[in-house]
C-alpha positions, 0 to 999 in steps of 0.5 A, spaced: 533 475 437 540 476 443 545 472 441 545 464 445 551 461 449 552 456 443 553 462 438 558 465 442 561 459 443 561 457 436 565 464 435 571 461 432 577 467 434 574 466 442 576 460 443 572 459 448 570 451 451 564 449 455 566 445 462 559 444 464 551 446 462 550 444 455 542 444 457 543 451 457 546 452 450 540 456 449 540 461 453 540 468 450 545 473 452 544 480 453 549 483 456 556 481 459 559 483 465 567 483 469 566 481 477 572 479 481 568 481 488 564 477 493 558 474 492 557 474 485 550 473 484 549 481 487 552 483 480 548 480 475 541 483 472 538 477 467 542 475 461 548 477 463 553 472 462 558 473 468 566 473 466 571 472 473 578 471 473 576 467 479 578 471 485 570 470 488 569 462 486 569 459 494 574 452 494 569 448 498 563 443 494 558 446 497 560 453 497 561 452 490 555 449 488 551 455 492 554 461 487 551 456 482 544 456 484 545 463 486 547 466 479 542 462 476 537 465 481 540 472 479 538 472 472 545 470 471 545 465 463 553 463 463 559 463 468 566 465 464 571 463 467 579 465 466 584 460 465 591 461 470 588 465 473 586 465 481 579 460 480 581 454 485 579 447 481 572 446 480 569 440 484 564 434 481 558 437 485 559 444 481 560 441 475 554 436 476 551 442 479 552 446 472 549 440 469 543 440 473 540 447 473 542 448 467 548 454 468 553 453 463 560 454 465 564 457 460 573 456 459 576 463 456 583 461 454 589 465 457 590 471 455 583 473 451 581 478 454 574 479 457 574 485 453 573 481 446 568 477 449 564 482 451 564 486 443 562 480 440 557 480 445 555 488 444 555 487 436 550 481 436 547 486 441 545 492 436 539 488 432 537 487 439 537 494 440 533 496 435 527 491 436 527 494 443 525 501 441 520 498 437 517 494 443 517 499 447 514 504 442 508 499 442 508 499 449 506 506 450 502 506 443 497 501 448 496 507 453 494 511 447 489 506 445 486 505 452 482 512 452 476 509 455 478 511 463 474 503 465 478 499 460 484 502 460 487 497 466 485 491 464 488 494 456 493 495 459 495 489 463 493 484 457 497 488 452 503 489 454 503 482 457 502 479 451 508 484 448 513 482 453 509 474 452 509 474 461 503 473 466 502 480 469 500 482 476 499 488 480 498 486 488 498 491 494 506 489 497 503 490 504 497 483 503 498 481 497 491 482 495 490 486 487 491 493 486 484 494 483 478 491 483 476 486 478 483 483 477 486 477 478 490 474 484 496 471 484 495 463 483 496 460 490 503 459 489 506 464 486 503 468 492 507 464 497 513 465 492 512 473 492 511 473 500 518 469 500 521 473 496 518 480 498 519 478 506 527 476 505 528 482 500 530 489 503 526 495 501 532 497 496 532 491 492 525 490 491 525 495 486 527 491 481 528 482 483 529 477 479 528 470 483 527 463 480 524 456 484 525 450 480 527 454 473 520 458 474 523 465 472 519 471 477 519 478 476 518 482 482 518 491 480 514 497 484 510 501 479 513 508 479 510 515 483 504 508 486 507 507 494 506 499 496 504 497 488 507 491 486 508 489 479 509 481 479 512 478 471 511 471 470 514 469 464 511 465 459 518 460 457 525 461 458 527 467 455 526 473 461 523 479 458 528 485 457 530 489 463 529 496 459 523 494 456 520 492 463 522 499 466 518 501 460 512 497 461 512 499 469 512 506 467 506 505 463 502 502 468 503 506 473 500 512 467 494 507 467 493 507 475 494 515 475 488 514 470 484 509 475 486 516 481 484 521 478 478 518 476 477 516 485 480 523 487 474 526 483 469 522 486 472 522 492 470 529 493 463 529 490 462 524 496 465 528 501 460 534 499 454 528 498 456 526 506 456 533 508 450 536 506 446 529 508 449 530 515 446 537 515 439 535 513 441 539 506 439 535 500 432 531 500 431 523 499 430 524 492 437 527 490 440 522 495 438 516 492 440 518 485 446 521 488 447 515 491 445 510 484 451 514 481 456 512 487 454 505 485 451 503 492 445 497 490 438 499 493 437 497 500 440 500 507 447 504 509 451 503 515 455 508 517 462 508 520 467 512 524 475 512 525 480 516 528 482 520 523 490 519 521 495 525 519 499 522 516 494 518 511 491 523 506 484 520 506 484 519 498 489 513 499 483 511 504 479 511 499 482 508 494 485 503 498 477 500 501 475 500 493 481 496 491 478 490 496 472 491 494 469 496 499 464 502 495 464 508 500 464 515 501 467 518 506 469 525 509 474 528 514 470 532 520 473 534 527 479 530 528 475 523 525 474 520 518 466 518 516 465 513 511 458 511 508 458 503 505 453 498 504 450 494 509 453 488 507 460 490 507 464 484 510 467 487 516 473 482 516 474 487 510 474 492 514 478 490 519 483 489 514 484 495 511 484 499 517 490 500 522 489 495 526 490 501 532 485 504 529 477 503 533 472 503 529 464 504 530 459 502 525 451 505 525 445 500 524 443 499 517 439 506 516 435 508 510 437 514 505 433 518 510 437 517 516 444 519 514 444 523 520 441 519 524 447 513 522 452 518 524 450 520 531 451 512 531 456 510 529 460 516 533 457 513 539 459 506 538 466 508 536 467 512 544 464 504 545 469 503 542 475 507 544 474 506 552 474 498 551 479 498 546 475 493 542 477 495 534 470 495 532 464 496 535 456 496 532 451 501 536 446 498 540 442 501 545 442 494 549 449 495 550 451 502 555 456 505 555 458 509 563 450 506 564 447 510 558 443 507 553 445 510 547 446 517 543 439 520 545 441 518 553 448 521 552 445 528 547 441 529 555 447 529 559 451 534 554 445 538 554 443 538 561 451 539 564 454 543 558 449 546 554 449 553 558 457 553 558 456 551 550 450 557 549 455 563 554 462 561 548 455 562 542 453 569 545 458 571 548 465 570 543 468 566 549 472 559 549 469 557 556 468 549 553 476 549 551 477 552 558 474 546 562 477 541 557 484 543 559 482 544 566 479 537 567 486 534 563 491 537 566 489 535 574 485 542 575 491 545 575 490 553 574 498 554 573 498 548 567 492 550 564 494 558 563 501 555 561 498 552 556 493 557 554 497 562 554 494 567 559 495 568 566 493 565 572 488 569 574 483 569 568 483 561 568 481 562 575 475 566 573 473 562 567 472 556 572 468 560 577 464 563 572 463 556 568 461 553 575 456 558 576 453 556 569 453 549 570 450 549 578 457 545 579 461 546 585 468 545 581 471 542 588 467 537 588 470 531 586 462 529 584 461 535 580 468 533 576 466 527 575 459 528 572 463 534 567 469 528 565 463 524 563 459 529 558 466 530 555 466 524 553 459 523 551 460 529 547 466 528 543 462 521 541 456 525 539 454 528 532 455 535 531 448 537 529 447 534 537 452 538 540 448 545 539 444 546 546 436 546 544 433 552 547 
């Protein structure tokens, strides 16, 4: 074990007095470190006692007796003073301060110096050391044992919690929820003390945070190559786990997410190729449901969902995030969205937690194995619903129109009637006549802007026109005729890709 306040105190070559904190006496010390500069407690690591000629120590009462909460909030186990040196006189309410925490203050007689103080402390230290490698050899040992892939976090969690004798708990910084399914959350409590803590922090000190409230000791590290994942350490009695040891214990963890990833980047892609395949009629009722038995969905319907795919969030982040709160899916990228496929009874405030709040969302009706196709077309449908009210999240209903159309078949009759011809020239003929008229209808019509962008001459724009006005019956002068081509545009951008191919 680290030498105690009372033991260093009781060396008899220090000579070192106790002015006040004798409850602390107990206190193991770990380290030593020499500071003289402002604000003490932003140098100190749990168990160090701080050693001070005192050029830092406020005149003021008040002023006094926050450093001392300060310090003992820090981690700091002791105060050491230098005597005749520059620290001004201690006030009652310090002293008192010291007394209640407990933080002992400690006397060093001039002239010992600081450096004798810390070789004692280095000496007592080397038992501790090699109890250290030994701890954290049994740490990692854990990892090794764990090899049963759905075991290995709970494993992990409860070993090293009962080796570094702390309650463990890994949240997402961002809500605070549990980093896994199945895991327990942090007490109510703890919770508002985690938010306190994380919201007052800065993103550099939140790698390692040492905080007290009421004496109450917490720990607050991010686990190693896992973004937003918190690891929150409550330790069991007054001794704080060591410092090195718990850098340890957060990359073994961290080992043990890796395990949980690897396992969902695989059934990621297996999800993706089954969403795929069923999109494109290509894979039978049968192989569907037990494809889907093996993806863990309970037997009964499906919904569902489309969201504007995010460039710079990987879909398997996506993926992972909506297990971690509990939402089973599988889910693919296609044409600029992202598809998802839950249970009909995924809770849609979980939904909405999980997604960007920017992001719309549109949901399908409960559809069976059979109709995953059908489900798609839906929810595309209702995420252009979406997208034009700027409402998060809409359910597809025929009963709801969207530019007066009852639903997706309504709309695949507009794009049919209106663009199918200008879809059927670019299929036979190798040309882009659809990109065409989309610029062309985003940029005012403006043959100069459209050819800039498309990096071909004016003249060429001018024909593609001519010659799509031909195809569709549309005088593309008429205002009317550039209205009912923005509206196919927008019906067909919300429509399934199986849809988009003109029926002949």
């Amino acid at each position: 074990m680290a030498m105690t306040v009372k033991e260093l105190l009781d060396e008899p070559q220090l000579g070192l007095r106790l002015l006040a904190g004798a409850d602390g006496l107990g206190h193991p010390v770990t380290w030593s470190h020499t500071s003289d500069l402002p604000q003490l407690w932003e140098w100190v690591s749990p168990g160090v006692l701080l050693m001070t000629n005192g050029l830092s120590i406020p005149a003021k009462p008040e002023a006094q007796v926050h450093l001392a909460r300060s310090l003992v909030a820090a981690g700091a186990v002791a105060l050491a003073v230098g005597e005749k040196m520059h620290a001004p006189e201690f006030s009652d309410q310090f002293l008192a301060a010291c007394d209640a925490l407990p933080l002992p203050l400690v006397s060093v007689p001039y002239p010992l110096p600081f450096m004798a103080i810390s070789r004692s402390i280095a000496e007592a230290s080397l038992l501790e050391e090699s109890r250290r490698i030994k701890q954290t050899a049994r740490i990692y040992d854990l990892l090794r044992k764990a090899t049963t892939p759905g075991e290995t976090w709970s494993q992990l969690l409860t070993g090293i919690g009962k080796e570094i004798r702390a309650r463990l708990y890994v949240v997402d910084d961002r809500c605070q929820h549990p980093w896994q399914p199945g895991d327990a959350a942090l007490p109510e409590d703890v919770l508002v003390r985690v938010r306190k803590v994380t919201s007052e922090s800065t993103a550099e000190t939140r790698h390692f945070l040492w905080t007290a409230d009421g004496g109450e000791s917490m720990l607050i590290m991010e686990i190693p190559t896992h973004p937003h994942a918190l690891l929150v350490i409550l330790p069991e009695d007054r001794m704080q786990p060591d410092g090195v040891v718990l850098l340890h214990s957060a990359t073994v963890l961290g080992l043990g997410l890796s395990r949980s990833a690897l396992a969902m980047e695989s059934r990621y892609r297996s999800g993706g190729e089954f969403l795929l395949q069923s999109f494109e009629g290509r894979i039978g009722a049968a192989e569907a449901a037990r494809r889907l038995e093996d993806f863990g969905f309970p037997a009964g319907d499906l919904r569902l969902l489309s969201v504007p795919a995010q460039a710079e969030v990987g879909l398997p982040q996506v993926h992972s995030t909506l297990w971690r709160h509990g939402i089973n899916s599988v889910c693919v990228v296609g044409e600029d969205k992202l598809h998802l496929m839950v249970s009909e009874y995924c809770p849609e405030d979980q939904l909405l937690h999980v997604f960007d709040p920017s992001l719309p969302i549109g949901m399908s009706r409960p559809v069976g194995i059979e109709a995953i196709a059908r489900g798609l077309r839906e929810s595309l449908w209702a995420l252009g619903q979406a997208t034009a009210r700027g409402v998060r999240l809409v359910g597809y209903s025929e009963d709801a129109p969207w530019f007066g159309l009852g639903g997706h078949r309504d709309g695949a009759e507009l794009v049919q009637r209106l663009l199918g011809p200008v879809i059927e020239h670019d299929r036979l003929n190798g040309t882009d006549f659809m990109a065409t008229l989309r610029s062309y209808l985003d940029n005012q019509r403006s043959a100069q802007k459209v050819a800039a962008l498309l990096f071909v001459h004016r003249q060429t724009i001018i024909y593609r026109i001519r010659k799509i006005s031909e195809l569709t019956g549309l005088d593309m002068a008429e205002t009317s005729a550039v209205a009912q081509l923005w509206l196919a545009f927008q019906v067909h951008e919300a429509m399934g890709p199986g849809e988009r191919v003109p029926r002949g």
